[in-house]
N, C-alpha and C positions, 0 to 999 in steps of 0.2 A: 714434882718439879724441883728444882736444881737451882739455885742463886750463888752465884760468884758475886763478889765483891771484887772492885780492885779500881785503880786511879788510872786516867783518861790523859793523856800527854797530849797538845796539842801544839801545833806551828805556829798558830797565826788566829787573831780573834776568828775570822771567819768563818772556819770549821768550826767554833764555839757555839757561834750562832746558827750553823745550821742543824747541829745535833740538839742546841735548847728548841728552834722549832718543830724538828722531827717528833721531840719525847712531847712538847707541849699539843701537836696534831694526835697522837698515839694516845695522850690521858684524853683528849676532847672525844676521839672516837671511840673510845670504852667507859664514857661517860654516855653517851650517846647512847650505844648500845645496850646498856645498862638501865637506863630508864625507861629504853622502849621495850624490854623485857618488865619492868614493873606494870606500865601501862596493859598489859595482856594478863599479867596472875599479879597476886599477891606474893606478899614476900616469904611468905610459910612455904605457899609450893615452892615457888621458884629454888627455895633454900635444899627443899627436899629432895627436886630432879636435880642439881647439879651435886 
């Protein structure tokens, strides 16, 4: 995996706010998904299969 870095221009508060709710839905459901992957193994395996 690949990460760019780079600054975000925008018009107007509003596209602010919808790209802060987009990333703050995106970390909730890989928080989410992430514990209910704990909930089923431990963190030894899980570490091991991914």
């Amino acid at each position: 995996m690949k990460t760019i870095h780079g600054k975000l221009i925008f018009d107007n508060q509003k596209d602010i706010e919808i790209l802060k709710d987009l990333t703050r839905r995106w970390s909730s459901a890989y928080r989410y998904a992430y514990q209910r992957l704990l909930e089923k193994m431990n963190l030894n395996t899980l570490i091991k299969t991914l």
